[in-house]
N, C-alpha and C positions, 0 to 999 in steps of 0.2 A: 512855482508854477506846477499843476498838477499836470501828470503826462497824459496827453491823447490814447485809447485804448486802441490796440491795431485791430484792424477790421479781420475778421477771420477768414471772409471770401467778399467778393467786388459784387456790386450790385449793378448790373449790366443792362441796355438794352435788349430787349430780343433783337436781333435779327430776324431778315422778312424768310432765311432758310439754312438749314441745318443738315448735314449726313443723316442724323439721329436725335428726333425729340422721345425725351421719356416722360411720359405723363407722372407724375405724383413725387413730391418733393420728401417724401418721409424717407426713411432707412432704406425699404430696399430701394428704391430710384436713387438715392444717394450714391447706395453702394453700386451699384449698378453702371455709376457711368463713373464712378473711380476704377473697378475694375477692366470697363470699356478702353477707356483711358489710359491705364498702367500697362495688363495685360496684353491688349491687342492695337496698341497707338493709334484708335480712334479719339479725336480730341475736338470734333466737331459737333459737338454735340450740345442741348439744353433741355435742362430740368426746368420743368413749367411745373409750379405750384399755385392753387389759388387761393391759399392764403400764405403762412409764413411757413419756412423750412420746415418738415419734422412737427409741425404744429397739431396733425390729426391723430392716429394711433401711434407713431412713434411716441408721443406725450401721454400718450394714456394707457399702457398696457405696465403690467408687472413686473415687467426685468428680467425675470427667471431666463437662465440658459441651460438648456441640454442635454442630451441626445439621444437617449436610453428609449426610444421607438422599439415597438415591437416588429415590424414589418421591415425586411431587407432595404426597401426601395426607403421607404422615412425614415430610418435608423443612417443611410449609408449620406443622404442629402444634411442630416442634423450634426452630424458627428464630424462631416468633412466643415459645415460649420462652427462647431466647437474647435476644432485643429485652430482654424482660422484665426474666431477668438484668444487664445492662447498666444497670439501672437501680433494681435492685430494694436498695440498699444506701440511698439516699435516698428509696426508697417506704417502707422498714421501718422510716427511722430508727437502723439496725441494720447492724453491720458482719460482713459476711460472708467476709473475706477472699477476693473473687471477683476469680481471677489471668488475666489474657487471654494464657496463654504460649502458644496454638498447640497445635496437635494435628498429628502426622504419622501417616499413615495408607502403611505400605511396602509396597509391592512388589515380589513375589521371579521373578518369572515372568512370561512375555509374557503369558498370558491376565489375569495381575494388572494388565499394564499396560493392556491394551485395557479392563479391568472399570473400573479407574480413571481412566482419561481419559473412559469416558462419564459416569462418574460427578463427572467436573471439571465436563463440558459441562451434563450435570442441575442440578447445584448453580448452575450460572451462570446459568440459562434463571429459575429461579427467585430469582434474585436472592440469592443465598449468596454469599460471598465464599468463593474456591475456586482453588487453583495446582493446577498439575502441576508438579512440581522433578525435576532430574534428580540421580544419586548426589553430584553437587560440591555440589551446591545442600541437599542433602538434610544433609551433611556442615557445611555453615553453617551452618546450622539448630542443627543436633546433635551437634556434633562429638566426642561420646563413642562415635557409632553406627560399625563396621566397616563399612565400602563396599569395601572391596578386592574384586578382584572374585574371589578365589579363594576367597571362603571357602565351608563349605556352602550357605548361602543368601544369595546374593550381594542386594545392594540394586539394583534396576532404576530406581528412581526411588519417588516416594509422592506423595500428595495433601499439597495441605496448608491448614487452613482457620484464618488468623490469630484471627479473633476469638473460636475455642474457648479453653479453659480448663479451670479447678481453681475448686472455693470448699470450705469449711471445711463440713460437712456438721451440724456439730452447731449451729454458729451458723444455719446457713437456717432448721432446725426452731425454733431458739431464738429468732431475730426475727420468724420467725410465726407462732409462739405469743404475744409480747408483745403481738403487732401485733392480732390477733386477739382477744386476752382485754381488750385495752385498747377494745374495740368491742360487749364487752357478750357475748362469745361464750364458755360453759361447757368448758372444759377437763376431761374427766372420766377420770384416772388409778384403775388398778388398777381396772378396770370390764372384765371378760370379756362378750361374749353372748353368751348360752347359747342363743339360741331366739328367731325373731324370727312376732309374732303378723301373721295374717291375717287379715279377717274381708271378706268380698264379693268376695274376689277381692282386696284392695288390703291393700297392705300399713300396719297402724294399728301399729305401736309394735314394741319388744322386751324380750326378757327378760334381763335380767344378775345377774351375782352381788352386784351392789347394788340389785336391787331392776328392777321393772317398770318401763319408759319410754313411754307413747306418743305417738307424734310423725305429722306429718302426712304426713310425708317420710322415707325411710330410703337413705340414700344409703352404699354400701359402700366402702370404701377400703383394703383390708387386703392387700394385694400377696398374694404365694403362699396365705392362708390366704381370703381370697374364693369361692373356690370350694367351699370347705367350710361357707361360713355362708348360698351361696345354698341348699346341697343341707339348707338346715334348711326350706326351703319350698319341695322337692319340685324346683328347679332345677339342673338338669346342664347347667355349662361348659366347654364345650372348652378347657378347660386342661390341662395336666400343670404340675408345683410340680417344683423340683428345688434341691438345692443347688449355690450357687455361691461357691468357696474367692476367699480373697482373701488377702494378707500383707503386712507391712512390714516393712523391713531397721531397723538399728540407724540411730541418728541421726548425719549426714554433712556434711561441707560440701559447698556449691550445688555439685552436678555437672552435674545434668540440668537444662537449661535451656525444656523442652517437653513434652509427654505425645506417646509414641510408640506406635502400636496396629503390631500385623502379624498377617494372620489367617494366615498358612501358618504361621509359626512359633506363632503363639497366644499371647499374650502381649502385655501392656499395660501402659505403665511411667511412673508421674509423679513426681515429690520433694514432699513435702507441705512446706509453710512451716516446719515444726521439723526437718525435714532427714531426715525416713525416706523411700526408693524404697517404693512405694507400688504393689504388684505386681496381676493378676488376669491368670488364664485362661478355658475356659469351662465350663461348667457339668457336673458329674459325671451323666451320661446315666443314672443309676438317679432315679428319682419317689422323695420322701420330704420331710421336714420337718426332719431332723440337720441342725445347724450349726457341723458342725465338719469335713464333705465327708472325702477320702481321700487318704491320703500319699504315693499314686502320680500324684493333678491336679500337688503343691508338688513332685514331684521333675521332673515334666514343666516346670513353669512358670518351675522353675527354668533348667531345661535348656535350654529357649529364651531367657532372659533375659542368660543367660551368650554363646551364640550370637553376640548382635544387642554384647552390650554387654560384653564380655572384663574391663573394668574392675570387671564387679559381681562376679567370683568372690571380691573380697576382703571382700567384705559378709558381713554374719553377719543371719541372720533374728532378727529381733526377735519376732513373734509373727506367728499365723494365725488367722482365721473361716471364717467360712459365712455367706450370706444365704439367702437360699429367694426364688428369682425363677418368675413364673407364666409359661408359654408357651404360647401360641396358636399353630393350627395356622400359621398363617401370618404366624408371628411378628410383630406385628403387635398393639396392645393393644384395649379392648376399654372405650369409653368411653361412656353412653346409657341409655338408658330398658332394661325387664327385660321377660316377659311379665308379670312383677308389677305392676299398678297402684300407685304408690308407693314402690317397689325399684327402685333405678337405681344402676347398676354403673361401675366403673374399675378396671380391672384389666386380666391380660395385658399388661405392660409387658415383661417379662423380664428385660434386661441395662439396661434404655433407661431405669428410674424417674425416677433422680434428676437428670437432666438435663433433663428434663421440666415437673421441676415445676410453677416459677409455670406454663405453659402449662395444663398440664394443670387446676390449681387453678382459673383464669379459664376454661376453658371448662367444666370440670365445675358447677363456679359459675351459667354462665350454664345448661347444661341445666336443674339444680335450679329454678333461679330461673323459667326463664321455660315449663317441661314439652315445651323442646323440645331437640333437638341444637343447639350452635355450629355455624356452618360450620365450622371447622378441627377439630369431634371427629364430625362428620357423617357422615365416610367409615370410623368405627370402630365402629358399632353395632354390637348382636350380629345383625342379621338380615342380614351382609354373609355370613357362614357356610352361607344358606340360598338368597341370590339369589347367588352366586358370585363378588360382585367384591369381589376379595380384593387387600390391601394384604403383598403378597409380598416382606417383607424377610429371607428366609433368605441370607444372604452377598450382598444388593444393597448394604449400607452398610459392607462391611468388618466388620471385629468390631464387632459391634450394643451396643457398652458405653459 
């Protein structure tokens, strides 16, 4: 008799009310309400998804983790992320396949080197583990990457921050989902909201295609699509949504031994554990919600990946997506209380979501929980837009992926 496989979290009805619903079923709503949960023994709570767990950018981004921001306030929210990750395989119970292979971050050009050595010296001041290597050094590392120095974009040198990495993106959502439904927390799949009510100014509950929820808390989590369920109570984000193409090659033996980012060439390149190059560029510059972007990003993305790595012309693409990442003016995400009494936001992540996570999950956690900001999500509010101090990572961290 073959064994029935165990269900990894219960498939519930909603309830007509909740202490705490969190809109968006992907990583960080996931994580979010396991920290809720764990942290501060809130356990009344449900994840409304409208379509399946983890199904939207959770599934479609690149994996890459961490932390090496150039800016105090992103450097200190990424890094307390990374801690996390390091540890988050025996918090979950749950194996996430989380690979510490390194991250090289290259530079083609003096100004890249000057941008990157401060950006060594940042990382270090805050306690990041943080190299400057030079083209030999960068070639140890990498040694599938072209350093000669004749080619069109020669390697000047790159950062490099050891304790970055990969993990399996389907497992993180998958072990905090367990981890979470094992703590009494409603998982609510194929659950749209259509409409979320207000009544004194605060926001009391919402409406979905399953039926009315009211809850005491409404905490948004929905990456690119956020902006559109605050503008269901009269709220406009400074966001724009855009898609962002991604691909992987066919499956290979171990070539690449690191994740390589380069923002002049654009282009970002890891081997997944089942042996696909695991590509992304950046984002297609039209606003929209298509997830399948345009075949001029994959001939660009290609074109630089071939560039840096001569050896990949022989690859043949396996397949391509789309995510829909949200961006703030000052790239820069967007984590805190709403003018909604009740309505409290995460979002404007852009490129940056999924390295975030647990981070962002424990501090979103602690705002819900305790109706105020984290220190480490303090400097993300939305009234940073209003008072001007603004958390400026447009090309401060390299490719922001």
């Amino acid at each position: 008799m073959t064994p029935v496989a165990e269900q990894l979290w219960r498939d519930p009805e909603p309830k007509r009310a909740y202490d705490v619903v969190i809109v968006g079923g992907g990583g960080h709503g996931l994580a979010t309400a396991y920290y809720l949960a764990r942290n501060h023994g809130l356990t009344d709570i449900a994840v409304l998804e409208r379509g399946w767990l983890a199904g939207g950018n959770m599934a479609r981004n690149t994996t890459i983790i961490r932390s090496n921001y150039l800016w105090d306030a992103s450097a200190g929210i990424y890094e307390h992320a990374l801690k996390l990750w390091e540890g988050l395989e025996d918090d979950l119970g749950y194996d996430i396949q989380f690979s510490q292979r390194g991250v090289l971050n290259l530079a083609h050009s003096l100004q890249d080197v000057r941008d990157s050595v401060r950006r060594v010296h940042a990382n270090r001041l805050n306690g990041i583990d943080a190299e400057w290597l030079d083209p030999q050094q960068v070639h140890e590392v990498c040694p599938i990457i072209d350093v000669s120095p004749d080619v069109r974009y020669p390697v000047l040198g790159a950062t490099f921050q050891p304790r970055a990495g990969i993990a399996k993106h389907d497992y993180v959502a998958w072990g905090y989902a367990h981890a979470a439904d094992a703590l009494g927390v409603d998982l609510i799949q194929d659950c749209e909201v259509t409409g979320i009510d207000v009544s004194g100014g605060r926001a009391v509950g919402v409406r979905t295609t399953r039926g009315p929820i009211a809850a005491n808390t409404v905490a948004l989590s929905a990456a690119g699509h956020t902006s559109v369920l605050a503008a269901m109570v009269g709220l406009e984000l400074p966001l724009q949504s855009h898609p962002l193409q991604a691909l992987v090659s066919e499956l290979l033996e171990p070539v690449h031994p690191t994740v390589v980012m380069s923002n002049a060439v654009h282009v970002y390149v890891s081997q997944a554990h089942k042996g696909e190059l695991v590509m992304g560029a950046g984002i297609d510059s039209y606003t929209g919600y298509g997830q399948r972007g345009g075949f001029h990003v994959i001939e660009a993305q290609m074109a630089a990946a071939c560039e840096l790595f001569p050896i990949f012309a022989r690859a043949h693409v396996l397949r391509t997506w789309g995510g829909i990442v949200d961006v703030s003016p000052d790239a820069s995400p967007i984590v805190g209380l709403s003018p909604v009494d009740g309505l409290l936001l995460n979002c404007g992540w852009g490129t940056g979501g999924f390295k975030a996570t647990p981070g962002v999950g424990w501090c979103y956690a602690h705002t819900i929980a305790r109706g105020e900001p984290h220190p480490l999500n303090a400097p993300f509010t939305l009234d940073r837009f209003t008072t001007g101090a603004l958390v400026d990572e447009h090309g401060a961290a390299a490719v922001a992926h």
